[in-house]
C-alpha positions as MATLAB code, in Angstrom:
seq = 'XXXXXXXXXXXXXXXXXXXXXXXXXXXXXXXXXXXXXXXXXXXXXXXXXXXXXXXXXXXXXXXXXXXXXXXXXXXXXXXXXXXXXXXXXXXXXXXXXXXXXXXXXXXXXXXXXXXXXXXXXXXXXXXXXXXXXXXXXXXXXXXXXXXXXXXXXXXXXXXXXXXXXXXXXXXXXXXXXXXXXXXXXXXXXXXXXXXXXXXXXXXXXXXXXXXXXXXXXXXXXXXXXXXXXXXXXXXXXXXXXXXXXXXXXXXXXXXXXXXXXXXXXXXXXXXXXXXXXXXXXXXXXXXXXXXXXXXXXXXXXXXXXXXXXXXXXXXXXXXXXXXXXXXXXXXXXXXXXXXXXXXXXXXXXXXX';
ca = [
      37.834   -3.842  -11.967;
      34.308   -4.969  -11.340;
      33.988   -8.205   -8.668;
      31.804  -10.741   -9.444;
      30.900  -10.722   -5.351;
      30.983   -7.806   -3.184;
      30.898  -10.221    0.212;
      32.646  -13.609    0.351;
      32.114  -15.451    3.502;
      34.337  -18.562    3.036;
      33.945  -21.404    5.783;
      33.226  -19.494    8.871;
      33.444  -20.815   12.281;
      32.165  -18.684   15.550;
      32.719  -20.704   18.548;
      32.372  -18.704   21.623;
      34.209  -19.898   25.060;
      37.911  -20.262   26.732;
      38.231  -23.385   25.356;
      37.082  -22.644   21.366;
      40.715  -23.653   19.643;
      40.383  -26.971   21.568;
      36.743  -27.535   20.603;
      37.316  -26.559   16.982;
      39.982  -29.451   16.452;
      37.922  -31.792   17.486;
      35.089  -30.168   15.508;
      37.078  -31.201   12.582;
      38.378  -34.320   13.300;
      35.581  -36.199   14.683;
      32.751  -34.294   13.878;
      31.045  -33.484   17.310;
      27.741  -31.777   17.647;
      26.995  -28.596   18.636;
      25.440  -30.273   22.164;
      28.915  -32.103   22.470;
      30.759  -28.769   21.581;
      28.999  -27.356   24.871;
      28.922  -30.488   27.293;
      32.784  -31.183   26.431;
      34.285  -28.166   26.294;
      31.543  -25.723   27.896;
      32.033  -23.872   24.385;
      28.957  -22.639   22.167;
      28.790  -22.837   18.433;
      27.334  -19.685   17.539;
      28.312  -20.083   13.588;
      29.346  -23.279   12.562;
      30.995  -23.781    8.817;
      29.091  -20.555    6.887;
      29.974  -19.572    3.663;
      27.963  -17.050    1.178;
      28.746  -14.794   -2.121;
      26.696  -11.915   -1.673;
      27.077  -10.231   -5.264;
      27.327   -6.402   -5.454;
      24.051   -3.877   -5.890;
      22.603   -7.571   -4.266;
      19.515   -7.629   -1.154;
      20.553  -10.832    0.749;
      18.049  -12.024    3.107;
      19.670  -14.194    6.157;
      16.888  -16.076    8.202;
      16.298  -18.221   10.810;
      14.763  -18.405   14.086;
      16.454  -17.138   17.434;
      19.312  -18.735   18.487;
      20.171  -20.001   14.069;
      23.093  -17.705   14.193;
      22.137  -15.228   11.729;
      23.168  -12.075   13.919;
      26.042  -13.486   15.108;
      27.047  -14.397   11.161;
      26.466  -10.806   10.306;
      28.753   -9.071   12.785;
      31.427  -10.800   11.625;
      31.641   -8.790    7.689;
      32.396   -6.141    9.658;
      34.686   -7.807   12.232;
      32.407   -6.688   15.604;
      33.038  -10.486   16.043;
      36.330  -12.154   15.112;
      35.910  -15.134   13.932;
      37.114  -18.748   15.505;
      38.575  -19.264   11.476;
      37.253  -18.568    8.577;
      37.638  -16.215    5.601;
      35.708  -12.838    4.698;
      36.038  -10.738    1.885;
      34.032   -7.255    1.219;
      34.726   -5.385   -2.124;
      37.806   -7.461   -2.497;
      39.244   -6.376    0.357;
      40.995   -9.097    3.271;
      38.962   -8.068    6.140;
      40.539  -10.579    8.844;
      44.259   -9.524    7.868;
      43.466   -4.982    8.447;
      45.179   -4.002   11.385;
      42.727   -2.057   14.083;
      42.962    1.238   12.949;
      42.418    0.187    9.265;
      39.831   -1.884   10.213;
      37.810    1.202   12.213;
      38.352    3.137    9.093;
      36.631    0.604    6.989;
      34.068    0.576    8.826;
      33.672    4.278    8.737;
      34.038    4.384    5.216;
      32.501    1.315    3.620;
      30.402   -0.629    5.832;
      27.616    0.747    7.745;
      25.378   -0.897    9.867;
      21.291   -0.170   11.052;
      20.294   -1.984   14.163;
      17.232   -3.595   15.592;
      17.318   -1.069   18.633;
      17.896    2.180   16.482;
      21.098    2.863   18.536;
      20.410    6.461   18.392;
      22.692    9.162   21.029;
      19.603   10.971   22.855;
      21.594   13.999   23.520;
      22.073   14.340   20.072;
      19.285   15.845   17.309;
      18.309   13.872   14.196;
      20.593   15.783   12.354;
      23.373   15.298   14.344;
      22.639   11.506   14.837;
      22.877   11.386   11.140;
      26.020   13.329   10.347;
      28.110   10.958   13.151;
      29.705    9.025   10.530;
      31.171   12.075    9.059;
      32.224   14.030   11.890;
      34.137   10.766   12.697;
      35.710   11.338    9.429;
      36.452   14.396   10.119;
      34.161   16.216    7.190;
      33.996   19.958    7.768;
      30.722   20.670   10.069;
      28.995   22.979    7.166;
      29.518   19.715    4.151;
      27.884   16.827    6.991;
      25.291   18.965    8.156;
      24.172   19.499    4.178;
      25.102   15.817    3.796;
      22.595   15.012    6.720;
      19.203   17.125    5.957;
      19.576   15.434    1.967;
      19.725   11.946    3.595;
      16.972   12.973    5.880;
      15.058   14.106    3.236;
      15.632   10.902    1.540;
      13.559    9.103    4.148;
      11.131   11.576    4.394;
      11.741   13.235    7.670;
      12.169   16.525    6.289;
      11.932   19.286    9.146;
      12.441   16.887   12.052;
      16.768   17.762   11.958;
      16.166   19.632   15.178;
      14.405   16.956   16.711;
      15.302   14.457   19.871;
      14.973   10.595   19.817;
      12.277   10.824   22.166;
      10.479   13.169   20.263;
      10.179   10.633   17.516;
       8.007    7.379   17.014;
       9.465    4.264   17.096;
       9.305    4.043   12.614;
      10.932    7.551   12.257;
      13.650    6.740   14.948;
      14.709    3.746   12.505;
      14.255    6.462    9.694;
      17.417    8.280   11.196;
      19.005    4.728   11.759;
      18.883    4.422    8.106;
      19.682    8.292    7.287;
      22.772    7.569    9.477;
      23.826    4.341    7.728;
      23.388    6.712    4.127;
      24.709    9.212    5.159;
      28.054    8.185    4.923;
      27.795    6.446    1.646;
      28.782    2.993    2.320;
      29.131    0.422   -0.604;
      27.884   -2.172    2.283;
      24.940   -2.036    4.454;
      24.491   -4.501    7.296;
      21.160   -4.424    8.889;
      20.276   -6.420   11.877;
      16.021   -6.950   12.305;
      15.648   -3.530   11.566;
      11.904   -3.228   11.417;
      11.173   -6.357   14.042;
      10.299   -3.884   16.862;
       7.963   -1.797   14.850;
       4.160   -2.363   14.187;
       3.075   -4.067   11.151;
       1.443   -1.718    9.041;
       4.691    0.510    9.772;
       6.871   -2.225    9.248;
       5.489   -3.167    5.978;
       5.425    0.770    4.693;
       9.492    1.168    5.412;
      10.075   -2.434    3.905;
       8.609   -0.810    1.152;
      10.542    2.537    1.391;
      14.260    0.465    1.930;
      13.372   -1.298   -1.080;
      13.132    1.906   -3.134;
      15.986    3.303   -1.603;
      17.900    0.245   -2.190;
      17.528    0.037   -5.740;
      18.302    3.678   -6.337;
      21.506    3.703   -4.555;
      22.375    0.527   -5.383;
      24.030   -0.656   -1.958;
      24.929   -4.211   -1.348;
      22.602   -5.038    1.638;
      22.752   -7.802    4.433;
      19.466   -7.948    5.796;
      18.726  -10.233    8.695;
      15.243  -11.392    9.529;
      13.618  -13.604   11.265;
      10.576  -13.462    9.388;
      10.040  -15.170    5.829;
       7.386  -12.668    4.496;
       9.968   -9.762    4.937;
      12.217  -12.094    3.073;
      10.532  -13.015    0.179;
       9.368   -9.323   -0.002;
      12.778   -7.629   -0.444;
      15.062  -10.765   -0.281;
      16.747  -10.671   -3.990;
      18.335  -14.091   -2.385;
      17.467  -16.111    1.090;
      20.148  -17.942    3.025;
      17.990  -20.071    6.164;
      20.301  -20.783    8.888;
      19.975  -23.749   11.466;
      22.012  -24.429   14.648;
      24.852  -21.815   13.308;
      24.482  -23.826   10.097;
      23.402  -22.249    6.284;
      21.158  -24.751    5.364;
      19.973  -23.304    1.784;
      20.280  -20.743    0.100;
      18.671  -19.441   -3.065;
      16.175  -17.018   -4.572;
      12.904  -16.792   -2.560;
      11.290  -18.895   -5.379;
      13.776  -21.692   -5.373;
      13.467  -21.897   -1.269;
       9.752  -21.605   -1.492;
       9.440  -24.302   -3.990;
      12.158  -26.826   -3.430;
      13.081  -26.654    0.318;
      16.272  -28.953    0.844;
      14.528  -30.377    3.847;
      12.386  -31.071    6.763;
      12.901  -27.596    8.409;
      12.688  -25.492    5.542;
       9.628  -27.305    4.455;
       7.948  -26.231    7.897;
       9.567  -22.424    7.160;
       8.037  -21.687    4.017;
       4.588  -24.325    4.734;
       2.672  -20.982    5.119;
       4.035  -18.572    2.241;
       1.593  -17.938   -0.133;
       3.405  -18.533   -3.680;
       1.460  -16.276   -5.346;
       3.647  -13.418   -5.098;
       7.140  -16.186   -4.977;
       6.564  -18.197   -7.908;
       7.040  -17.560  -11.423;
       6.153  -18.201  -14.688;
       9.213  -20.165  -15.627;
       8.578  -22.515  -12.762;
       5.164  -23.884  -13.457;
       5.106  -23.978  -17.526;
       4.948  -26.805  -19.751;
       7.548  -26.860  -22.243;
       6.018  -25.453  -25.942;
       7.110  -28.238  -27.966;
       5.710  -30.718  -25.811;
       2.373  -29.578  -25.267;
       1.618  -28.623  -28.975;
       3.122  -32.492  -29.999;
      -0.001  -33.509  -27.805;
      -2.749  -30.791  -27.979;
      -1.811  -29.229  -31.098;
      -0.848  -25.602  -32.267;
      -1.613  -22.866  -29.063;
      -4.403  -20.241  -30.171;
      -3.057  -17.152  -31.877;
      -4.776  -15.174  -29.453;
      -3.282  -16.563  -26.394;
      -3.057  -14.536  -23.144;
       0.863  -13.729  -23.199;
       2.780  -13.779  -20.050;
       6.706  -13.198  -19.312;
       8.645  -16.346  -17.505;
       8.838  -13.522  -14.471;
       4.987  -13.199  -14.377;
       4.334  -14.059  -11.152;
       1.804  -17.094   -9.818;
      -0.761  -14.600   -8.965;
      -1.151  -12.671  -12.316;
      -1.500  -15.964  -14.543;
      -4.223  -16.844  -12.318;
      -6.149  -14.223  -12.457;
      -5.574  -14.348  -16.549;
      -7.139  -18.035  -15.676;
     -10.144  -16.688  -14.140;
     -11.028  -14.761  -17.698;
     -10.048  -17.529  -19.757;
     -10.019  -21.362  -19.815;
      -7.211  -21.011  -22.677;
      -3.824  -22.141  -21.902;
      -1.155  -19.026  -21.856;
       1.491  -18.351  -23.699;
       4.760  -17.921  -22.054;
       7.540  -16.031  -24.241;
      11.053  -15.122  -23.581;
      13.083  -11.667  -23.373;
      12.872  -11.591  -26.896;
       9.106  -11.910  -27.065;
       9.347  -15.893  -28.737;
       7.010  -18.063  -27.052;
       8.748  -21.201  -25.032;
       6.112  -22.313  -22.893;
       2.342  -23.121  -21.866;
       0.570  -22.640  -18.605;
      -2.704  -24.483  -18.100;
      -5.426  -24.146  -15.280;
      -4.468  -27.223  -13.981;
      -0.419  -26.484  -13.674;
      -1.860  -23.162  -11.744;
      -4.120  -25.704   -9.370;
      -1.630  -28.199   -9.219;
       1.409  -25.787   -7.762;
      -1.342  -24.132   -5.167;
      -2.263  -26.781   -3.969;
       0.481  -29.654   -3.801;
       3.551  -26.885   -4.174;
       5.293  -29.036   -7.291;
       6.641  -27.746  -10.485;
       5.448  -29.014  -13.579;
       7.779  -31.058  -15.869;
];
């Protein structure tokens, strides 16, 4: 039976110190601060209240700056970190209540996880880095080793099996990160900065190859960055974390355009929206604009609601006629003007 979300994280707490049953009572009965957490009970609140539905085949973006609690949050799905209370939930499955051996075979099985640090064993080759998961399953060596140089393949490192960690740059050492996590065929993949530590250009070109990969295999991913524009790139949904604290969460669209607050005002103050926003955001409603301008032209640019900022303005550049926005079924529902295009550059609103 399908779920309707692959990862529930229901009210999570991570409170880290001797003292973090005290502290957490009197988190919830008088409300202290994180600074009071620490002063009173020399505790720190390292995830404070969280709670997410990650839906299945889904790329969730978790961001925040150092220190917001986003790694901390993530380590918990697969129980690296116990949580002070709380609830999680992967695939429908009660991870807080498996016992430590069922637990470790989880993990093996159904989680995987790539890390910022590529984690890789330097006495091992790429192939053998990559088959670990299944020789801890206990997969006959001939099956994993034919497992491994497909999954290498996969991420284009194709005659480099017989190669050492050292051997490798920094993007093809994450390359086998990611093999590894494949390789075993998880339904979850947790990945923790993965491509922070890597130059841009290279960091942009496996953004690009992850997001291929993800929508072929179809894995629910966690993906934790600090940066927005890796975000908004592959994010199918954002959470922006504060203090331990989810503070929204939405599509990249819905953060970039209506932040809840100060802070994620100042987050998303420098993301161009011309690759964020969408059609269905800026338009005018049909009915209204014709009731005051009169029928739209017959030969109307035509745009999608998904059409993104960028492509109706360049449409603007060639034409000074309003567009025509139509749904799935090709039936027009809205207008977009030059000056809703200037109006959401410039001042960020949506038009009503």
């Amino acid at each position: 039976m399908s779920q309707e979300f692959a990862i529930e994280i229901s009210n999570v707490w991570k409170i880290f110190g001797a003292r973090a049953t005290e502290a957490i009572a009197d988190v919830r009965a008088t409300a202290i601060t994180k600074k009071q957490v620490l002063e009173k009970y020399n505790c720190v609140v390292g995830v404070a209240d969280a709670t997410m539905h990650i839906k299945p085949g889904e790329i969730f973006c978790v961001m925040g700056l150092s220190g917001s609690g986003k790694s901390t949050l993530v380590r918990h799905i697969n129980r690296l970190l116990e949580p002070t209370s709380g609830t999680i939930t992967v695939n429908g499955q009660n991870i807080m209540a498996m016992a430590p051996d069922e637990l470790r075979r989880y993990r093996n099985e159904h989680i995987a996880m790539v890390f910022q640090n590529f984690a890789l064993m330097p006495h091992r080759s790429v192939l053998d880095n990559v088959a670990l998961p299944l020789e801890i399953r206990g997969v006959a060596k001939n099956q994993r080793m034919e497992v491994a140089e497909r999954t290498i393949e996969m991420v284009d490192l194709t005659g480099w099996g017989n190669k050492f960690a050292h051997e490798l740059s920094g993007g093809m050492q994450q390359r086998v990160g990611l093999a590894r996590a494949l390789a075993a065929d998880p339904e979850v993949l947790l990945m923790d900065e993965p491509f922070s530590a890597l130059d841009p250009l290279i960091r942009r070109q496996l953004q690009g190859e992850f997001m291929g990969l993800a929508a072929n295999m179809n894995k629910t991913t966690v993906f934790i960055t600090h940066d927005l524009d890796e975000a908004v790139r592959i994010g199918d949904r954002i959470a922006i974390m504060r203090d331990g604290m989810v503070i929204q969460t939405g599509t990249p669209e819905d953060i970039v355009m209506n932040p809840v607050d100060d802070y994620v005002s100042d987050f998303v103050a420098g993301i161009s929206r011309l690759k964020v926003v969408r059609a269905h955001a800026v338009m005018q409603d049909l009915a209204a604009f014709e009731s005051v301008h009169g029928t739209l032209s017959a030969d109307a640019q035509t745009f999608t609601q998904d059409a993104h900022l960028g492509e109706l303005i360049d449409a603007a550049i060639t034409s000074d006629q309003p567009a025509a926005i139509v749904d799935a079924n090709g039936a027009p529902v809205g207008v977009i003007t030059r000056s809703d295009l200037l109006r959401t550059v410039i001042e960020g609103t949506e038009t009503s």
